[in-house]
N, C-alpha and C positions, 0 to 999 in steps of 0.2 A: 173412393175409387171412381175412377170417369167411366162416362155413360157411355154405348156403343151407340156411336153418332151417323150411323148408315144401315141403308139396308142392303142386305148382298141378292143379289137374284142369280139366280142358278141356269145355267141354259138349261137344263133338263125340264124348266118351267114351261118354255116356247112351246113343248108338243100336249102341256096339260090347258094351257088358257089360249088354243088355237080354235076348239069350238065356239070358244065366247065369243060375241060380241067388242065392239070398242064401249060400250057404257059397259060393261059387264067389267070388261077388262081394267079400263079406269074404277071405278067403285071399288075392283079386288085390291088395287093397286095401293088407291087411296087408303082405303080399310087398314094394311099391313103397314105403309107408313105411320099412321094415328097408331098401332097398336105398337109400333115399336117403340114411341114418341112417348105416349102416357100409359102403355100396358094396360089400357081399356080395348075392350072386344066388340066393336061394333056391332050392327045389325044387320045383316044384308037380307036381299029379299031375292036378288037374280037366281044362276046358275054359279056366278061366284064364291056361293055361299059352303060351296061342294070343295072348293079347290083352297077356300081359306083356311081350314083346318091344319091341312098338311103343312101350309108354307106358315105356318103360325109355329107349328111343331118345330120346323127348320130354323126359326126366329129363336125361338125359346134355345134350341142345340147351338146356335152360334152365340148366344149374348151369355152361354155357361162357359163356352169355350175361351170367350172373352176375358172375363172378369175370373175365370181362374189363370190364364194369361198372365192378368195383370196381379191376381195376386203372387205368383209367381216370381213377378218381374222385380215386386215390393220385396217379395223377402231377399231375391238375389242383392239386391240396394244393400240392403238391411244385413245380411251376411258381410258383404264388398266391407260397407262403411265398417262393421264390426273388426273385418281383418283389416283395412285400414289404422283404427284407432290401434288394434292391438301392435301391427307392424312400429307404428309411431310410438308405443311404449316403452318398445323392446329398443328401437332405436337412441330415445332418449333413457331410458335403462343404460343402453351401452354406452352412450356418451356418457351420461355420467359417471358409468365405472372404470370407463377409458378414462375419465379427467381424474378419478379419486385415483387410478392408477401412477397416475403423471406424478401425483402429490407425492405420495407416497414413494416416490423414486427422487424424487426433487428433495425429500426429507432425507432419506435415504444418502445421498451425495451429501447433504449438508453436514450430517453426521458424520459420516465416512472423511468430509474435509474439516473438521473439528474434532475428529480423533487424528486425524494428519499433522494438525497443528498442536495437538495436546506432544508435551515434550515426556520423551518414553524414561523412565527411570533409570538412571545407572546405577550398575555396580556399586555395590558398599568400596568406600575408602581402602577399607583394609584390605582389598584385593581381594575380593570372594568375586568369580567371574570376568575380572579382568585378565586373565593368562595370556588371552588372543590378544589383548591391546598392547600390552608391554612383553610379548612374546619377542626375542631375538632380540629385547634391549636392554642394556647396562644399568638401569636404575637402582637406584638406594629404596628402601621400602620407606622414606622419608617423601623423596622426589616423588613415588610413584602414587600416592596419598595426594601429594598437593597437583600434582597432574589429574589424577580423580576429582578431587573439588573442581578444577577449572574446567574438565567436559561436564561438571553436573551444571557450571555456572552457566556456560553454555549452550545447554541445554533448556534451564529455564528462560532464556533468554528467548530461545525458541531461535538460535543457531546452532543448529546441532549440524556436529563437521560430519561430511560425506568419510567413505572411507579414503580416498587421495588426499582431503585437506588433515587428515587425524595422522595420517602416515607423515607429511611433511610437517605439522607440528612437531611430532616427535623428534624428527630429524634436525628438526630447528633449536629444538631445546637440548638435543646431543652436542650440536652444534658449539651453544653458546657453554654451555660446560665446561667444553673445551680452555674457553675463556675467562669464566667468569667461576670463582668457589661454588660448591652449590649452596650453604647458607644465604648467597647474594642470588641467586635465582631462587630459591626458595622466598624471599624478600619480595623479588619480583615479582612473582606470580602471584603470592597472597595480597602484595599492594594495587597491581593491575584490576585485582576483582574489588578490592576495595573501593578503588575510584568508579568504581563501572564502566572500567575501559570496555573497547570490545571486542579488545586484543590485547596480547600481551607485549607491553611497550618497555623494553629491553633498558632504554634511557635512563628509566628510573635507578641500574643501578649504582648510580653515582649518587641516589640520593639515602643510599643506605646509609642510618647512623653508622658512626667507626665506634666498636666498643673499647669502650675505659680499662686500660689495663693498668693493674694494680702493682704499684712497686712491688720488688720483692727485696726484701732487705738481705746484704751482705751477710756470712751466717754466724759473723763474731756477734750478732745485733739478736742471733735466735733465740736467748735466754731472756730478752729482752721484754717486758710486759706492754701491751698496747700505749696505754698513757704515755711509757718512758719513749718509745718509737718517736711518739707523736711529739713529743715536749724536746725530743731532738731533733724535731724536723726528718726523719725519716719516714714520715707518714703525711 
């Protein structure tokens, strides 16, 4: 703690060291400096010796007032700095729970965009929940089975049709119907997913096998046993 580096003099002092002399008065003077200096009590021998007590007492009242002052001042430091570091805690506290916050929402979207891309299961083949999809349309429970495969293919593909694109497929494939046996679309579609089209490429139906159709013999020939057919060239 610092030392109280002055002396205060008081005017109330002027009407008490007005009888002294000027050596009276210097020597009182002197005295109270030395004593504030080293807290040694000198000697006096004058009239000043009457007046040093009091302004000794007044020393002692000011240098308590001082240094509780100053411890005062210490612990106010000492508090400050306290709420200081604690404000600094709380502050780096919150950042850090604001930053773990961030994560955790940045995880949050990640997930949220990997279940986005995770491709949603369809309906079983057999039509369990499909009603809405082939709702108001003409299919065979044959067609409507290989049209199931081809949204589930689809799907894993991780091109799953909006409802506009699922609506004009359908219409596309009523479409070609129109045109084509559905044996030969049915052809198509399971060979499209064969190749790994990533559509159904309509083309391919010309490259349907033609199937082998088997004579049928005349019916003078129906008693006839396999071997004899064949050994007459009717087979």
């Amino acid at each position: 703690m610092a030392e109280l580096a002055y002396l205060s003099l008081y005017y109330s002092y002027l009407d008490a060291i007005k009888p002294l002399g000027d050596a009276e008065r210097g020597r009182l003077f002197t005295a109270l400096l030395e004593y504030g200096k080293t807290g040694a009590t000198p000697e006096l021998c004058g009239n000043e010796r009457f007046l040093f007590p009091m302004m000794q007492g007044q020393m002692d009242r000011d240098k308590e007032m001082y240094e509780k002052k100053c411890r005062k001042n210490s612990e106010n430091k000492k508090r400050s700095l306290a709420n200081v570091t604690v404000d600094n805690e709380r502050k780096r506290s919150s950042t850090n729970e604001a930053k773990e916050k961030k994560k955790e929402k940045e995880k949050e979207k990640k997930n949220e965009k990997k279940k986005k891309n995770i491709p949603s299961p369809l309906p079983s083949p057999a039509g369990e929940g499909m009603e809405d999809v082939f709702r108001d349309r003409n299919f065979s429970p044959a067609m409507e089975t290989a049209i199931s495969e081809w949204l589930q293919y689809k799907s894993e593909r991780r091109e799953k049709y909006q409802p506009t694109g699922l609506s004009s497929l359908l219409s596309q494939i009523e479409h070609r119907l129109e045109k084509l046996d559905e044996d030969t679309a049915l052809f198509v579609i399971t060979e499209s997913m064969a190749r790994n089209y990533k559509g159904i490429i309509w083309d391919l139906a010309e490259k349907k096998p033609k199937e082998t159709q088997r004579y049928v013999p005349p019916d003078y020939t129906k008693d006839m046993t396999e071997e004899e057919l064949y050994l007459n060239g009717l087979l």
